[in-house]
C-alpha positions as CSV (number, residue, x, y, z in Angstrom):
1,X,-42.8,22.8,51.7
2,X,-44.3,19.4,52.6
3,X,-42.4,16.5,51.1
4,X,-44.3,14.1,48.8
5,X,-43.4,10.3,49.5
6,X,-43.5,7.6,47.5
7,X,-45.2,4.3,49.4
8,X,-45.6,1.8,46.8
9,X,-45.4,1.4,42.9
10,X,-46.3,-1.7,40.6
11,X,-47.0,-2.2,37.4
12,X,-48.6,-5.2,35.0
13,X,-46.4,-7.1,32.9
14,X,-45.5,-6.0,29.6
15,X,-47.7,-7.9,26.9
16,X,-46.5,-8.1,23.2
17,X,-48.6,-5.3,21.6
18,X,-50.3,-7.1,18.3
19,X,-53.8,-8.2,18.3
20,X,-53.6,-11.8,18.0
21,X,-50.3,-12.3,19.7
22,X,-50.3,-10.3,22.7
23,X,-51.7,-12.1,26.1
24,X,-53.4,-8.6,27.1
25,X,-53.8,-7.5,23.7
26,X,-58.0,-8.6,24.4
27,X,-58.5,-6.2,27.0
28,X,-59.6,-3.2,27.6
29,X,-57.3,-0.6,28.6
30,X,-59.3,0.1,31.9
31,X,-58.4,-3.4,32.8
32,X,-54.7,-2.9,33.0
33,X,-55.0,0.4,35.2
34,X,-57.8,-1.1,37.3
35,X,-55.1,-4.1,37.6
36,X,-52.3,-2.2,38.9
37,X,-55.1,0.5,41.4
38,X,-56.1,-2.6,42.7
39,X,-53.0,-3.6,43.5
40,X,-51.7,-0.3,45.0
41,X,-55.3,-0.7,47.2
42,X,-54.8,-4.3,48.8
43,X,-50.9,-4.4,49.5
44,X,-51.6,-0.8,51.1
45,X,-55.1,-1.3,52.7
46,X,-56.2,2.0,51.2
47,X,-58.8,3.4,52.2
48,X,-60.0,4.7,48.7
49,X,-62.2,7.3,50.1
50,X,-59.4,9.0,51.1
51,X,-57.3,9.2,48.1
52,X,-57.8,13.1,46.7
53,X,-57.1,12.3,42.9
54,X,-55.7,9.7,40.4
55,X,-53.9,11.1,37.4
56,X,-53.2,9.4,34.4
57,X,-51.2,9.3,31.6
58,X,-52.4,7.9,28.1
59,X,-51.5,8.7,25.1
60,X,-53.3,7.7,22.3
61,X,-57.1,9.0,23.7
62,X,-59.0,7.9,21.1
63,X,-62.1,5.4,21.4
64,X,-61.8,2.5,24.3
65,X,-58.2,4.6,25.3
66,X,-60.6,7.8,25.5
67,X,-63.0,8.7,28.1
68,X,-61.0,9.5,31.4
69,X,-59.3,6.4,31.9
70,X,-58.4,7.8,35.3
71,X,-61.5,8.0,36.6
72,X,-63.0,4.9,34.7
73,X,-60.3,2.9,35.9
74,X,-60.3,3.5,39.8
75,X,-64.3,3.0,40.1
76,X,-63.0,-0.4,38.0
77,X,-60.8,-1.1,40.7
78,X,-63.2,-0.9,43.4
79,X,-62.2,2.5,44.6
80,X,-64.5,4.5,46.6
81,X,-66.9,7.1,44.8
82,X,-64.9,10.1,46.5
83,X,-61.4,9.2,44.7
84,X,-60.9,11.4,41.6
85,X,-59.4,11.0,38.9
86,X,-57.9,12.9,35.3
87,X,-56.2,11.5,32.3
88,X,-53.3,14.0,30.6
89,X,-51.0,13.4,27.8
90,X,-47.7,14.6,27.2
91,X,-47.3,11.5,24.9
92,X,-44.5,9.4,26.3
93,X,-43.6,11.3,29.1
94,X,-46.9,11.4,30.1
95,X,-46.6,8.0,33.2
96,X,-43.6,10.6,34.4
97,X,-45.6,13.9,34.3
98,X,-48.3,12.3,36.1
99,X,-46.0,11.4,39.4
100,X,-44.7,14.5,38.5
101,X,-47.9,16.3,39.3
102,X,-49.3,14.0,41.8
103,X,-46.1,14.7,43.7
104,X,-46.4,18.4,43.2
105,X,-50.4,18.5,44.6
106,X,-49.4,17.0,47.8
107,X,-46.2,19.5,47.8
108,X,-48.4,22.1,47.5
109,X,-50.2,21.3,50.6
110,X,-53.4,20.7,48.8
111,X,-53.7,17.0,49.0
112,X,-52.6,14.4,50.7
113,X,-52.9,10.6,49.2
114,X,-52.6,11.0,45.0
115,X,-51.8,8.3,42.4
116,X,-49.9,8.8,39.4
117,X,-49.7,6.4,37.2
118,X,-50.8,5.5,33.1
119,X,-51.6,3.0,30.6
120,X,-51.0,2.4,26.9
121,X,-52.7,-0.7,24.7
122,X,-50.6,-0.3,21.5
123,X,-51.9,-3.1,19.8
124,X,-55.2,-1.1,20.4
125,X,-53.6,2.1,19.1
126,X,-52.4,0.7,15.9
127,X,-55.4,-0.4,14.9
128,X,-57.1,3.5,15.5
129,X,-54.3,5.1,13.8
130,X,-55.9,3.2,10.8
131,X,-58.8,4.9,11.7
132,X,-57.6,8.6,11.6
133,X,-60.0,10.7,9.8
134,X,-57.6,11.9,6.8
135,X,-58.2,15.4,7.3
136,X,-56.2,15.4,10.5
137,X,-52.7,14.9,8.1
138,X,-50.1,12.3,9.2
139,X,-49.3,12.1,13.0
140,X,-47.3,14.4,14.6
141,X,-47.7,16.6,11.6
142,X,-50.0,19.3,13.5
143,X,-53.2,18.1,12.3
144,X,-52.6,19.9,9.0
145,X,-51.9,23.1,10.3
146,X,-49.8,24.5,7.7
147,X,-48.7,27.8,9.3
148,X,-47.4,25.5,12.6
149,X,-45.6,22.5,10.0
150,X,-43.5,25.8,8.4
151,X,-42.9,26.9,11.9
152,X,-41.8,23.7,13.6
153,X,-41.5,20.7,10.9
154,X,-42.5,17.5,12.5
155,X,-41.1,14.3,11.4
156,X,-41.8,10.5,12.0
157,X,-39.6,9.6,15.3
158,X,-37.9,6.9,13.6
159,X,-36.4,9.3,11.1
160,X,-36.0,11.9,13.3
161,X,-33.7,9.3,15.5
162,X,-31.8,8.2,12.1
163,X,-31.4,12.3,11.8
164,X,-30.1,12.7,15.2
165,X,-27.7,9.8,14.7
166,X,-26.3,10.9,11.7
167,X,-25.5,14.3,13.3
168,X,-23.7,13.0,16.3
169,X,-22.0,10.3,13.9
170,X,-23.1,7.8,16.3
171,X,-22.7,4.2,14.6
172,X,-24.9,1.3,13.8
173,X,-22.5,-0.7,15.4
174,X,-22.5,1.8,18.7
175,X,-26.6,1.5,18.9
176,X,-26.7,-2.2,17.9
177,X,-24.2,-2.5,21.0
178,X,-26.3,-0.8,23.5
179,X,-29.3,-2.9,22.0
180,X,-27.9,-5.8,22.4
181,X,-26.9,-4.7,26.5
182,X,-30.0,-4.0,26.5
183,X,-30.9,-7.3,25.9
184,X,-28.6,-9.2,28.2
185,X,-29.1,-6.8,31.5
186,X,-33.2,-7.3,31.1
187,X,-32.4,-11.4,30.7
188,X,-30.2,-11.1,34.0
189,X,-32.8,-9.0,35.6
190,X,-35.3,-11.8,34.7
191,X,-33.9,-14.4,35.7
192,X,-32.7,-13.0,39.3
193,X,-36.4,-12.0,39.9
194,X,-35.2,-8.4,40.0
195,X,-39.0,-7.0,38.9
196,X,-40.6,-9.8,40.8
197,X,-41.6,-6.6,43.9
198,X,-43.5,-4.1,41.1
199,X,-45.0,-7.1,39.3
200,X,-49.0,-7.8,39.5
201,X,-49.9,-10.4,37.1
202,X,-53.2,-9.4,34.8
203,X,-56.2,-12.1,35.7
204,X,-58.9,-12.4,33.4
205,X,-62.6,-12.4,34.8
206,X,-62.7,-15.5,36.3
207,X,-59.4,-15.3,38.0
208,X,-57.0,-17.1,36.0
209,X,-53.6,-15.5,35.2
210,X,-53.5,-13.8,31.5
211,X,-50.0,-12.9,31.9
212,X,-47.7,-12.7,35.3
213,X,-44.1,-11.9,33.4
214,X,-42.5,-9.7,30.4
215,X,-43.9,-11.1,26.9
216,X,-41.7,-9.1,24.8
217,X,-37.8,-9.9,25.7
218,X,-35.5,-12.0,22.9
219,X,-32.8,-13.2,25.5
220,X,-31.5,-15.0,22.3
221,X,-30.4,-11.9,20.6
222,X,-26.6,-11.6,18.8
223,X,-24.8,-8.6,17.4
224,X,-25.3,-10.7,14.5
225,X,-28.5,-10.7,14.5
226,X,-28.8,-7.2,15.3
227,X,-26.8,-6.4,12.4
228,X,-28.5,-8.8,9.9
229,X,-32.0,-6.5,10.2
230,X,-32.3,-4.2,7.5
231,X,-33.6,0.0,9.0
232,X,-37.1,0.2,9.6
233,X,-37.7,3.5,8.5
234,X,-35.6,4.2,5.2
235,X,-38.7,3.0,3.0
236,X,-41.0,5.3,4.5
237,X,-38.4,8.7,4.7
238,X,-39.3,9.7,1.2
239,X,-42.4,8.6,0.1
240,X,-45.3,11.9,-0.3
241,X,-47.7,12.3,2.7
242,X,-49.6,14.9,0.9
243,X,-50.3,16.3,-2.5
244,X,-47.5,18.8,-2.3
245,X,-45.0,16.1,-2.0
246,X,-44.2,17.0,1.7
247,X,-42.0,13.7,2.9
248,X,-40.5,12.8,6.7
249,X,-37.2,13.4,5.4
250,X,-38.1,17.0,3.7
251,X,-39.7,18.2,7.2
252,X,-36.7,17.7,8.8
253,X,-34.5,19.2,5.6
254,X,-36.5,22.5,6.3
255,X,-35.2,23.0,9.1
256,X,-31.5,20.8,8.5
257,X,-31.4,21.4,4.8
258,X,-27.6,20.0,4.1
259,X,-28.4,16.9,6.4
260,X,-28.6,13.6,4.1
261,X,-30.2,11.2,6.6
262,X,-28.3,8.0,7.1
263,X,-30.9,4.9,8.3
264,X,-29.7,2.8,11.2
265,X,-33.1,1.9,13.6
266,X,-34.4,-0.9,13.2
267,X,-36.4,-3.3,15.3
268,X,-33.9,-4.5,17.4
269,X,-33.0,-0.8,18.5
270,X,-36.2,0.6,18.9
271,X,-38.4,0.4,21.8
272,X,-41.2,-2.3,21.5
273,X,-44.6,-2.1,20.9
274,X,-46.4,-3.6,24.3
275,X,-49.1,-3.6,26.1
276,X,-48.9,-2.1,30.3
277,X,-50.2,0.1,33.0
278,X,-48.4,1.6,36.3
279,X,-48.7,3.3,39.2
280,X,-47.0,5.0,41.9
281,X,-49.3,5.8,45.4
282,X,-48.1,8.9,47.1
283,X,-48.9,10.3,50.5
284,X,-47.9,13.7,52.7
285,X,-46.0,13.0,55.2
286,X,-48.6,13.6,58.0
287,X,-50.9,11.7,56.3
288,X,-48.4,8.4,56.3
289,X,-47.4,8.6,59.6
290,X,-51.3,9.1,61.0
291,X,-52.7,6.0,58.4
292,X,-49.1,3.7,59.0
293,X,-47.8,4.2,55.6
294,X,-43.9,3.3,55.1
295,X,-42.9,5.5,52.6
296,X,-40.1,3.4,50.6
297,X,-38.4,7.6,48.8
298,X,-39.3,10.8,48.5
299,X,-39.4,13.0,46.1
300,X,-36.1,15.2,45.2
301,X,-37.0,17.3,42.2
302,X,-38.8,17.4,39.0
303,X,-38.4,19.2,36.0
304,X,-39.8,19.7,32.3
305,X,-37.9,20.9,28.9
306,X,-38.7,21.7,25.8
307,X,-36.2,21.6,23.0
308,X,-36.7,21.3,18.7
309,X,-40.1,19.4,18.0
310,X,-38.1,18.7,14.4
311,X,-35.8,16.6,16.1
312,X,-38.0,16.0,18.5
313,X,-36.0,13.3,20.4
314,X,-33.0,15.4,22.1
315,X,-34.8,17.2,25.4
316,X,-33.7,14.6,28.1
317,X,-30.3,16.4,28.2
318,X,-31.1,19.3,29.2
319,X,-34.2,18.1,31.0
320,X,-31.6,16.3,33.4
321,X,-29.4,18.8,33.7
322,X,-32.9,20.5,35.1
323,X,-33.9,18.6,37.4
324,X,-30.6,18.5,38.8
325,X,-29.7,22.0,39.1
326,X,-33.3,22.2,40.8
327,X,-32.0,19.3,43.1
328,X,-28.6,20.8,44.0
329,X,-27.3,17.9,42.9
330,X,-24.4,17.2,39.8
331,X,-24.2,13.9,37.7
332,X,-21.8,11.7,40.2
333,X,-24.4,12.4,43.1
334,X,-26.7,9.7,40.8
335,X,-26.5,6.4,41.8
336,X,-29.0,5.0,39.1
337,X,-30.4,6.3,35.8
338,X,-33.6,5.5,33.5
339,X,-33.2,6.7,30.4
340,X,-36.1,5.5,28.3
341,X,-34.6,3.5,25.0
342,X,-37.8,5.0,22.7
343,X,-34.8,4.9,20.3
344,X,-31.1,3.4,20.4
345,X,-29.7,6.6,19.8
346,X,-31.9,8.3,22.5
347,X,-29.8,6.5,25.1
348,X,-26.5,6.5,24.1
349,X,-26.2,10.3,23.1
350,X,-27.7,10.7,26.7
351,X,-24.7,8.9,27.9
352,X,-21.9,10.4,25.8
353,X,-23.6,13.8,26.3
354,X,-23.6,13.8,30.4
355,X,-20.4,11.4,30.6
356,X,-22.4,8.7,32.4
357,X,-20.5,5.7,34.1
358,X,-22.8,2.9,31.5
359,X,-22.8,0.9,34.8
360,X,-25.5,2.9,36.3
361,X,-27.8,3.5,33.3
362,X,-31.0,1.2,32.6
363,X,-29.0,-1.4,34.4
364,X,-32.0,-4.0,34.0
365,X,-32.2,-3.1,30.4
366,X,-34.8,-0.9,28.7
367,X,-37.3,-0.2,26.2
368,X,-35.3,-1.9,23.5
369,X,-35.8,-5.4,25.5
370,X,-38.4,-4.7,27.5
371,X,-41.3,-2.6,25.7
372,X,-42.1,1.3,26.1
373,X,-46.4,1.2,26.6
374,X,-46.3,5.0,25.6
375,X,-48.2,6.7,28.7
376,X,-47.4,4.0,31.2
377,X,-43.7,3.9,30.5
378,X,-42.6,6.9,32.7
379,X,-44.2,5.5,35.9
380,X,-43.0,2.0,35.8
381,X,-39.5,3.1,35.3
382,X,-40.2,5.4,38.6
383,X,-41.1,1.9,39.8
384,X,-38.0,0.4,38.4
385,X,-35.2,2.2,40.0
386,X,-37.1,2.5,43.4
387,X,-36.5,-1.2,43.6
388,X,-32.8,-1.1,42.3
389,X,-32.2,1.5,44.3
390,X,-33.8,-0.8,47.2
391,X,-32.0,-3.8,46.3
392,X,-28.4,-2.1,45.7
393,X,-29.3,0.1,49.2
394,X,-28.5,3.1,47.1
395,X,-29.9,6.7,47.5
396,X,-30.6,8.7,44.3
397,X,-32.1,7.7,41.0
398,X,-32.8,10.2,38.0
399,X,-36.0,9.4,35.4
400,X,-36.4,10.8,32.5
401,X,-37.5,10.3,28.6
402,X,-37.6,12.0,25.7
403,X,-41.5,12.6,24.2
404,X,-42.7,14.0,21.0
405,X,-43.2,17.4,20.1
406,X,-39.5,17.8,21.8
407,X,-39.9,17.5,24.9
408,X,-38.6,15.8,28.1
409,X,-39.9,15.3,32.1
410,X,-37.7,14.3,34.4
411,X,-38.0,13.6,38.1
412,X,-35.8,12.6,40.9
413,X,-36.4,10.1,44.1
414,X,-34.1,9.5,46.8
415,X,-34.7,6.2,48.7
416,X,-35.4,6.4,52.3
């Protein structure tokens, strides 16, 4: 089977995502994937002709987010008419499963130069989710499919990471801790310039610099700050979303009917809303060698799981354990890990569940500090531990996040 390598990756800074406070919050979402193709283009010298297909990720594809930002975004970039391209969604795993499956096209032997890569504007997407004709019923609730919400009760994620907590009897205290390292390693990896390869600041029209570094970080946060914020999601877990009284908290009581949800999330322990776009630029092997492409990994193995959509946040277990089976490969091989922090609790029930070492997960923080821009997530932390990996002259590094509906991708590089 031909191996697919990974030559470059880079990704935009991570904007605040609120309209009116965001530096990229003003611009379209092409912009931001256009930024980052560009990129992969000039510090390459692609020649665009020749890449077979770009495949997004984006989540929300509703109006200005809708529309094949794939496609829309490499002509946007400059690219040559011949380079394809497809948006997918697999919520937020979708910047992971689209690496996933560029990486599996040129595996394949059917192509030989793909990009995967996606973009989220969520201070665009809150403002459509105002917009959400009402017959649709409240997100993630199946579009009012009755027979599918008695099948497989969806909840908010918020409450469904509250749920999962309470079951595991994992602390506040425990998930304001990892916030709070969160935090801290992101500040460190700041300051040491640790993002400084994968970063391509976002210029506006006439070439000045919107924003060149991460917008959303709060170096200044305490534990007592942390544990000053009241839960975010314990007003919402009862309150009717329909006129048969259906509530977040009684979706997931259908299916756990003797769990009473204790609240910990808050702001500080969530992942923030941002702005971003990444990309990763594959190649064949023949087809690096014949154009002069140094591939920086390859490709070990990928993987996808499914586990309960009413919980909906606990598949990255088993979807590492996946991959890694598929690698040949057992936990203490892994020299780095990216565990996306959509949720405190996501991350450190990762870590208790597969006895990690903490020292080698998210070690330049995560989505608590930094941001999770839902479809572009998975492919800049793809980005992310290629360059640890670089910097620490390390050789494997594991990817994966949880995504709604229950599910997980996960993908493993090895540095070359």
């Amino acid at each position: 089977m031909p191996e697919a390598l990974i030559i470059d990756a880079c990704r935009t800074p991570r904007g605040i995502g609120k309209v009116g406070k965001g530096a990229l919050a003003d611009f379209h979402p092409q912009h931001l994937a256009a930024t980052v193709l560009k990129a992969l283009k000039e510090r390459n010298n692609l020649n665009t002709a020749e890449v077979d297909d770009v495949i997004w990720g984006t989540s929300s594809q509703r109006g200005k987010q809708g529309g094949d930002l794939g496609r829309m975004s490499a002509l946007d970039a400059g690219f040559d008419i011949k380079a394809s391209g497809v948006t997918l969604d697999r919520f937020c795993g979708s910047g992971i499963t689209s690496v996933n499956l560029a990486a599996a096209m040129i595996m394949s032997g059917m192509e030989d130069l793909v990009i995967g890569g996606g973009t989220e504007m969520m201070s665009y997407t809150a403002a459509t989710a105002a917009q959400r004709d009402p017959r649709e019923g409240p997100p993630l609730m199946d579009a009012g499919n009755t027979h599918l919400r008695k099948l497989h009760p969806q909840s908010h994620q918020g409450i469904c990471a509250d749920a999962i907590a309470t079951m595991e009897g994992i602390t506040r205290q425990a998930l304001d801790e990892l916030a709070l390292v969160s935090q801290q390693r992101a500040d460190v990896a700041i300051k040491e310039g640790r993002f400084k390869k994968s970063l391509v600041p976002v210029l506006r029209e006439d070439g000045s610099v919107a924003l060149d570094h991460e917008e959303f970080p709060r170096p200044q946060t305490t534990m007592e700050g942390l544990s000053a914020l009241k839960p975010s999601f314990e007003a919402m877990a009862n309150v009717p979303l329909d006129e048969n009284g259906t509530t977040f908290a009684g979706l997931i009581n259908q299916v756990y009917p003797d769990l009473k949800i204790q609240h910990f999330h808050h702001a500080g322990n969530s992942s923030g809303v941002v702005d971003g776009a990444g990309a990763v630029l594959l190649a064949s092997e023949s087809y690096a060698k014949k154009h002069g492409l140094k591939p920086r990994a390859r490709i070990v193995a990928m993987a996808n799981m499914g586990d309960s959509p009413t919980l909906m946040l606990n598949a990255p277990v088993p979807a590492a354990k996946k991959v890694l089976a598929k690698a040949g490969l057992t936990v203490d091989d892994i020299d780095l890990w990216e565990i996306n922090e959509a949720f405190s609790v996501v991350a450190e029930k990762f870590i208790r569940d597969l006895k990690l070492d903490r020292e080698k997960v998210n070690v330049n923080g995560g989505a608590m500090a930094l941001g999770h821009p839902i479809g572009a997530t998975g492919s800049i932390l793809i980005g992310t531990v290629l360059d640890e990996l670089e910097r620490r002259e390390q050789r494997y590094g594991l990817v994966t996040m949880c995504a709604a509906g229950g599910m997980a991708p996960a993908i493993i590089i090895e540095r070359i």
